[in-house]
Structure formats: C-alpha cells, structure tokens
C-alpha positions in Angstrom: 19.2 -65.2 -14.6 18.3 -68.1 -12.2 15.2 -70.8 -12.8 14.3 -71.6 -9.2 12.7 -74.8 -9.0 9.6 -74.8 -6.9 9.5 -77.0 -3.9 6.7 -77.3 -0.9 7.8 -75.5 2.5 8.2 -78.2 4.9 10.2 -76.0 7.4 8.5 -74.5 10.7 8.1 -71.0 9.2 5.3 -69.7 11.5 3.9 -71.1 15.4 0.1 -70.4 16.6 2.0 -69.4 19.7 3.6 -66.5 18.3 -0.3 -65.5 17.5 -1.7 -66.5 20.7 0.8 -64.4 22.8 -0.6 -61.3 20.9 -4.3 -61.9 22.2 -4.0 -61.1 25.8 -4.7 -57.2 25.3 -3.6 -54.7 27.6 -6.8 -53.1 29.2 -9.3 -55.9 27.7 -12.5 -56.4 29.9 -12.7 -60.0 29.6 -10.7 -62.6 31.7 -8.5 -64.9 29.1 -10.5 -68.0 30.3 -13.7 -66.5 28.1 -13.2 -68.9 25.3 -15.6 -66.8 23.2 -13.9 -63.3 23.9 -10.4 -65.1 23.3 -11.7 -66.7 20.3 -12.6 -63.2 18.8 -9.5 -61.9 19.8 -7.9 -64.8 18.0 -9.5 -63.7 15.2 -8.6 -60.1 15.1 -5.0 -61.0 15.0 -5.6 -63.2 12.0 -7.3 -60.4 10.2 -4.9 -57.8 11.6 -1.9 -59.4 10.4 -3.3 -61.0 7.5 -2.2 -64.7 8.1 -5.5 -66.4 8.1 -5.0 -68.8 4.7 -1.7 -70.0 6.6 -3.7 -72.5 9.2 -7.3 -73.2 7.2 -7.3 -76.8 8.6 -6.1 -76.1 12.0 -8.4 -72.8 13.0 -11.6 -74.2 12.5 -11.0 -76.3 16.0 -9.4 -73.2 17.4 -12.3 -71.4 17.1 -16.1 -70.7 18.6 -18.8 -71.1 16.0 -19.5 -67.5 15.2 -16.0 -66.8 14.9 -15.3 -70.1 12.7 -18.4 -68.8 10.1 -16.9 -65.4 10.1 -13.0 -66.9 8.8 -14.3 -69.4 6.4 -16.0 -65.9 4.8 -12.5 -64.2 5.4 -10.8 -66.9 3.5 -13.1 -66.7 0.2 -12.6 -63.2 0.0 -9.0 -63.6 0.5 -8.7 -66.6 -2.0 -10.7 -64.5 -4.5 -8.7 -61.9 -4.0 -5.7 -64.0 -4.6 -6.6 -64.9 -7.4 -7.6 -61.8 -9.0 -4.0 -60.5 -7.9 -2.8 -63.6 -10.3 -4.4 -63.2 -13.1 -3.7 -59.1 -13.0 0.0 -59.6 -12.2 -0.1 -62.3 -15.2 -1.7 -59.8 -17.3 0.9 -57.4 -16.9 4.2 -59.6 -17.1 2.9 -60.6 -20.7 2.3 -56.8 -21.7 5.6 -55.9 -20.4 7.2 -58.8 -22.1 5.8 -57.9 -25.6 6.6 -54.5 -24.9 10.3 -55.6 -24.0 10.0 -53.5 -20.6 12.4 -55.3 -18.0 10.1 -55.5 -14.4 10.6 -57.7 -11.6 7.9 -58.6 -9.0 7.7 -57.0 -5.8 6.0 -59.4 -3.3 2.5 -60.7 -3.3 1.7 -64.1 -5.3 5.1 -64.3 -6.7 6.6 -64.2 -3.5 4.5 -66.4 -1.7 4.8 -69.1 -4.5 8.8 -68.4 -4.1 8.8 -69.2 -0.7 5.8 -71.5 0.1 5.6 -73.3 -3.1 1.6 -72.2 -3.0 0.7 -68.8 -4.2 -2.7 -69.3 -1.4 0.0 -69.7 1.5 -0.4 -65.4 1.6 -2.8 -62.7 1.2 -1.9 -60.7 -1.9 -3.5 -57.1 -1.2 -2.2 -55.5 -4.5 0.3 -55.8 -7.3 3.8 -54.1 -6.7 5.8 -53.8 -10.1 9.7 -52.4 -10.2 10.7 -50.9 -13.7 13.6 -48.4 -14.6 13.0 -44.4 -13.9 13.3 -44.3 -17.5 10.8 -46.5 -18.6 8.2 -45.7 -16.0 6.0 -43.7 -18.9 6.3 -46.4 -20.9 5.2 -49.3 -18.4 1.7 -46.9 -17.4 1.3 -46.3 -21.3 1.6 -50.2 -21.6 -0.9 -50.9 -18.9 -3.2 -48.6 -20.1 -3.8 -50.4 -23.2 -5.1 -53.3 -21.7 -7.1 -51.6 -19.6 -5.2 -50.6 -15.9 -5.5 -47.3 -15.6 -4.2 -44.7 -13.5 -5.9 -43.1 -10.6 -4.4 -39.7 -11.2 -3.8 -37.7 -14.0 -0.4 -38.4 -15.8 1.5 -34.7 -15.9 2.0 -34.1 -19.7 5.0 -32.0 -18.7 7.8 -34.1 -18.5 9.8 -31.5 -16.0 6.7 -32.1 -13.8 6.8 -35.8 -14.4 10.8 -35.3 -13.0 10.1 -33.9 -10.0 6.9 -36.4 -9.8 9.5 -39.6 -9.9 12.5 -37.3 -7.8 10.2 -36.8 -4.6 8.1 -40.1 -5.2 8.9 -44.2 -5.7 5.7 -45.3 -7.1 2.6 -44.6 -9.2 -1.0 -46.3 -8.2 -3.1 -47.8 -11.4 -6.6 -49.7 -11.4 -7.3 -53.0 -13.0 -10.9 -52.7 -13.0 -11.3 -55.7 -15.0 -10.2 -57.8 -11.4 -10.7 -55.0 -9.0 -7.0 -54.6 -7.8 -4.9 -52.4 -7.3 -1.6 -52.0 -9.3 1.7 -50.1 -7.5 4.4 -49.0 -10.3 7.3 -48.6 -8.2 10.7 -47.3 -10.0 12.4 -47.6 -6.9 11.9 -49.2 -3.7 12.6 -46.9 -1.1 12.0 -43.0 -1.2 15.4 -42.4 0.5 18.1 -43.5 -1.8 20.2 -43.7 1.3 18.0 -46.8 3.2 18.5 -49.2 0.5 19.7 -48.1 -3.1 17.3 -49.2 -6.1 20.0 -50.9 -8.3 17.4 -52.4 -11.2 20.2 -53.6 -13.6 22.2 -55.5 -10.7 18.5 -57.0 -9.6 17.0 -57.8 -12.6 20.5 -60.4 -13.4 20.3 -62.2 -10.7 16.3 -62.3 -11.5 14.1 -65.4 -10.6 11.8 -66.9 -12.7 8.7 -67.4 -11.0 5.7 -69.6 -13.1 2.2 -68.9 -12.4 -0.7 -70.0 -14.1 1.4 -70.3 -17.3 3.1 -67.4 -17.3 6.8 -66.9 -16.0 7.3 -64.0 -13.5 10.8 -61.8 -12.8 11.2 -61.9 -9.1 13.7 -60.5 -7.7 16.4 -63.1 -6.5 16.4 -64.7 -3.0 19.3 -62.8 -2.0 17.7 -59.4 -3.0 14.5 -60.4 -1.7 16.1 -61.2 1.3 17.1 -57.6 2.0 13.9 -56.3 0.3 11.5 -57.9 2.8 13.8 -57.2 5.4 14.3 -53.1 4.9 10.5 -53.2 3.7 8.9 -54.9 7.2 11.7 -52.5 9.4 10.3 -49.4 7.8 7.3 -50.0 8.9 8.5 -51.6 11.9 7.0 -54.6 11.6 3.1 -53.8 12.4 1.9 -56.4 10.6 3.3 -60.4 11.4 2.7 -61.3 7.4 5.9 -59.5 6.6 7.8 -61.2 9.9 6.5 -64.6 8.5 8.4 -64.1 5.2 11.9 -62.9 6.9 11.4 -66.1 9.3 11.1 -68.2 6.0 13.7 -66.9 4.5 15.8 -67.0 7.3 15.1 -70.6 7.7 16.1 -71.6 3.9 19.6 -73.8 2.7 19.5 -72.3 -0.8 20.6 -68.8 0.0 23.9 -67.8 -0.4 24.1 -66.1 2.8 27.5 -65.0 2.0 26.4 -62.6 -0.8 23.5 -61.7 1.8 26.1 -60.5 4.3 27.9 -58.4 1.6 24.5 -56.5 0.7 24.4 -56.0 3.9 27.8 -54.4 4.7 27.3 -52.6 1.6 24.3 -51.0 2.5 25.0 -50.8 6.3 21.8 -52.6 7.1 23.3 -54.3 10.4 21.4 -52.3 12.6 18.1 -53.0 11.0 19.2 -57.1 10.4 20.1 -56.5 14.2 16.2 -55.5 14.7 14.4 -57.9 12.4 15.7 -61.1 13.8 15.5 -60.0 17.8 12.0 -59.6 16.9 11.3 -62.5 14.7 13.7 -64.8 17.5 11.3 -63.5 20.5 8.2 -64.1 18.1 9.3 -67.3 16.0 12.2 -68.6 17.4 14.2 -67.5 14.2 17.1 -69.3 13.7 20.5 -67.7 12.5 22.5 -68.6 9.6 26.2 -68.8 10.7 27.1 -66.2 8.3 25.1 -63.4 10.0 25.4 -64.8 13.3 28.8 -63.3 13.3 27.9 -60.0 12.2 24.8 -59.9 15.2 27.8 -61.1 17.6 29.8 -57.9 17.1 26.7 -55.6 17.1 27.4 -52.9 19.6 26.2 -52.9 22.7 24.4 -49.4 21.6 22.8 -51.4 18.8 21.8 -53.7 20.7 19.8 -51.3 23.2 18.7 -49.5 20.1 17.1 -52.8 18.6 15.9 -53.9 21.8 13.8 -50.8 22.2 12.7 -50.8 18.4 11.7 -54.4 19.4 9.2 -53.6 22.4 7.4 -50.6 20.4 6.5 -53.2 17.5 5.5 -55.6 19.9 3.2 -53.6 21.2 1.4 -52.2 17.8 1.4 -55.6 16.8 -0.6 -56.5 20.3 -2.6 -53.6 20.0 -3.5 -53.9 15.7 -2.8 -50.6 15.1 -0.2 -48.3 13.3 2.1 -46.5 15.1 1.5 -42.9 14.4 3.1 -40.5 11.8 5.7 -38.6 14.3 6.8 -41.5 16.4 7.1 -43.8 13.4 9.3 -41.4 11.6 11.7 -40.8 14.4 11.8 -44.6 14.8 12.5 -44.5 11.5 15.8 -42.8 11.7 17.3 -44.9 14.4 17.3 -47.9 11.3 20.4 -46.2 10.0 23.0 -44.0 11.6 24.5 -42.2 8.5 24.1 -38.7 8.4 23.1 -38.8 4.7 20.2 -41.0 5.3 19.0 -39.3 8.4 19.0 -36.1 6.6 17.6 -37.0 3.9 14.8 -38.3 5.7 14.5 -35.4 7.6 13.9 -33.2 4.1 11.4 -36.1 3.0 9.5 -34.9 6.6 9.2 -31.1 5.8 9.3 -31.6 2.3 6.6 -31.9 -0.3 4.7 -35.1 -1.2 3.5 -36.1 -4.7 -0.1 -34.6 -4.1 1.8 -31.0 -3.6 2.8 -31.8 -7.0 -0.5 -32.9 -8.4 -2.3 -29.9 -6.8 0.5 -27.2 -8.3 2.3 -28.8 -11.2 5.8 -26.9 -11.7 9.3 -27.6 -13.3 12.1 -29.2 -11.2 13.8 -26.1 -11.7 11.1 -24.3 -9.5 11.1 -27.2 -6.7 12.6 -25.4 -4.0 8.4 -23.7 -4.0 7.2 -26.8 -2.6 9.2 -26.3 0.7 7.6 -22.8 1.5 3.8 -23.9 -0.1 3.9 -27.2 2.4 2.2 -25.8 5.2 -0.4 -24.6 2.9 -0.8 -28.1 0.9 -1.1 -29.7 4.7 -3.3 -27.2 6.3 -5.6 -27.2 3.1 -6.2 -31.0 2.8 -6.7 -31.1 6.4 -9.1 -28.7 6.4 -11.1 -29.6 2.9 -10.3 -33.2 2.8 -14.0 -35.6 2.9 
C-alpha cells in the first residue's frame, strides 16, 4: 500500500485554447466577432465538458455580464455538489472500513485531490465504489444501514443476483441524506476482455487518499492511469473533463511509467494509448513519457489511421456537445481492441440482455440463454411504454 503525499499541481494540465477552438460551431448563425454569441458559446463548452471550477478567476474577464452571472451560479451548484459528493464518499469509506469490506475509489473527489491537490479542481457528479463480486451484497447491505439505498429492488434469489452481476458491472444507490448518487461497481468494464477487473492486484498497490479526515483507497497512479484512460476511450472522449485527467497524468514525474507500459502490453491497450494521446496532443499539447513514446513509435501504420479517424469523430461531438449515438458508438467501440475475444464479446453485450431484462423477468443463470430470444420484446416494450 502506498501513502501518496499530496502536493499542489503546478504543471500546465489544461489551456483556454483547447476550449476556445471548440466554440466556432459548424452551422452557427452568428459571426465569431459577436462577443456576446461567443461568450455563450464559451459557456456551453464549460458546462458541456464540465471544467468550469478549473479557471474561476480567469473566466469572469472572459466573459459578457449575463454569461459571467450565469457561471458564478454554475459554480455554487458545482461546489455544493462537491461537497456533498465528499461527505457521501466519506460516509461510505468509514462504513466499509468497520465492515472490513476492501473498496477502492473510482474517480470523482478522490481523484481530483490525487491529481490537483484540491478536491474543487473537478466536478464530482456521483460516487463510483469498486468492491469484490463476492462482497457486492454485503457492501449495498452496508450502505443501507446508514441510509443509501438502492434504486431497484435487490433480487432475493441469489441465481438471479448471478446473472444480475454476470451481464452487469455496477449497481446504482441513493444517499438521500446529500442528494447523490452512489455507483457500486464490482468491476470496471462490462467486457472482461477491454480491461480485466483484477481487485486484489489493485487494491495492493492502493493509494491512500485523505479527505476531510477520513483516508480514502484509490486506486494507484499506475492503475488509474489505465483506468481513466480505457474509461475516457469508451466513451470516446465526449467530454474534455476526462481528457484533462489523462493530460495530468501524462504530465506527472512520479509514475512509474515502466509498470504503465507493462499494463499496457498486458492488456493490449496500445491501440487505445495510441488514440488518447493523438487526441489529448492535438487538444493539449500532451507531452510523452519516453517510456510510451517507444511503444506510439512502432504503432502500425493501420493504427495510426485507425486512431486518426477515432480522433476526428471525438473532435467533432466534443465541438458539437453531444453524444455520439448508440450504433456508431458501439462500432467505434470495437475498433479500441482488435482481439477477437473482445470484439465478440462486445458483439453478444449488443444483442444480448441488459440488467433491466433481468429486473422485468427474474430467472436462474441456468435459464439465461431466454434473455437472447425475449430481447426484442424487452426493447420493443420499453420503447413503446416507457414515460
């Protein structure tokens, strides 16, 4: 287990260019010299990518009045939030501790104090908690006694509960006490095949992260490393908050970027380290540890085409502020990883069934082979009845 010692982030880990080039909007109706249209653009992207607590001092002169009242209000409710995320996620690592469940901390306040050195450096939307398959029960049993509940109904059959954590990677609880949202994740990725869950490995190399008293597992810069990285790539990106935190962390001297380029050859993430940093480079100037600048050298030239076009479909959702949509996003999806297993299993997770299947019809992992020929029902129905 390591103590990190917390430290102020004096490197250049994000540029008001990189924000700036985003406003000019294909299509827009107003000429860039509007001040007022480009200060409301400005301020789309900060509330798009969620990166508005990052320059409180210099937006204010960026700014036209009725856009400068409208961010001070965005950055209250984002402090508040904050805040409420901290004492929730504090809440929950001294349960867990007199419980003796092992967790570690997935993002939000811990890793903004990790890598800023100020927990109000980052917009925390929810808590996201790792814990064993095993003791997954036993974490939502926890949290329920001090009042986080779950949205759903827990199945009382544990063969449905199986299949529940077989097809799924997390379970959503309230903390009505501070109004947030809590994420039990007991792995981090759906397909095993994108980046392996490998709690025991993780939670020895654990960081210990303190916040408002209480010390926090976070995972380990090396694994957070590759976390943030497979977690922005999935999602290709959309939002600039995640690219912010692979910028930092590529920018950082205490890594031990050797052990970084071992995951990654492990896991064969080349193709998506390959993607992240052409995009974070053409954003943020990224800078490349000599340890991975090797492995980008001797990317094929396929790869490099691959991430190149991976690169200009982000960059224009991120310009736009939008998703990209279900279909395309998917079969973006599978060019992060050429390995059959992955791409297949991927391809059962898009025909397959979800955990709401399961909540709608309960059955026993020995019946799960139903779900594939009841999918088109669940779909079509919650299509169709859905509010």
């Amino acid at each position: 287990m390591l103590a990190i010692q917390q430290k102020p982030d004096r490197s250049r880990c994000a540029s008001l260019d990189a924000i700036r080039s985003l406003i000019a909007e294909p299509g827009s109706d107003a000429p860039a010299s509007d001040a007022d249209a480009s200060s409301a653009q400005l301020l789309a992207q900060l509330r798009w990518h969620r990166i508005g607590l990052r320059w409180q001092q210099e937006m204010p002169a960026l700014l036209a009045p009725p856009q400068r009242q409208q961010y001070a209000h965005d950055c209250q409710s984002s402090l508040a939030r904050t805040a409420a995320n901290i004492q929730s996620l504090c809440r929950i690592a001294n349960c867990f501790d007199a419980h003796q469940i092992p967790y570690l901390s997935l993002k939000g306040p811990a890793l903004a104090q990790l890598l800023y050195g100020n927990v109000l450096m980052k917009q925390s939307a929810d808590i996201d908690i790792l814990v064993r398959p095993q003791d997954a029960l036993a974490a939502i049993n926890a949290m329920q006694s001090i009042g986080i509940t779950s949205s759903d109904p827990i199945p009382s059959n544990p063969k449905t509960w199986m299949t529940m954590q077989l097809l799924g990677k997390d379970w959503i609880l309230d903390d009505s006490c501070n109004n947030c949202h809590v994420e039990l994740h007991w792995r981090v990725e759906i397909n095993p095949f994108l980046l392996p869950t490998r709690f025991e490995q993780w939670f020895e190399r654990r960081a210990l992260i303190k916040l408002g008293g209480t010390s926090i597992n976070m995972l380990g810069i090396e694994d957070l490393f590759i976390q943030v990285m497979v977690h922005g790539a999935r999602s290709l990106w959309t939002r600039m908050h995640w690219l912010l935190d692979f910028d930092a962390l590529m920018r950082r001297n205490d890594i031990d970027w050797r052990r970084v380029k071992d995951l990654i050859v492990a896991d064969g993430l080349l193709q998506i380290l390959l993607y992240s940093w052409q995009l974070s480079d053409r954003l943020l100037a990224t800078p490349v540890p000599e340890e991975l600048a090797g492995m980008i050298g001797q990317a094929s030239t396929r790869q490099q085409r691959r991430a190149k076009k991976l690169v200009d479909k982000s960059l224009n959702a991120m310009q736009q502020r939008r998703h990209i949509t279900w279909l395309p996003l998917r079969l973006s999806y599978l060019q992060l990883k050429q390995k059959l297993r992955f791409q297949l299993f991927e391809l059962i997770t898009m025909i397959g069934p979800h955990q709401p299947d399961i909540m709608q019809l309960p059955l026993p992992i020995y019946l799960f082979p139903i779900y594939f020929l009841l999918r088109p029902w669940f779909v079509l129905q919650r299509k169709m009845f859905s509010p």
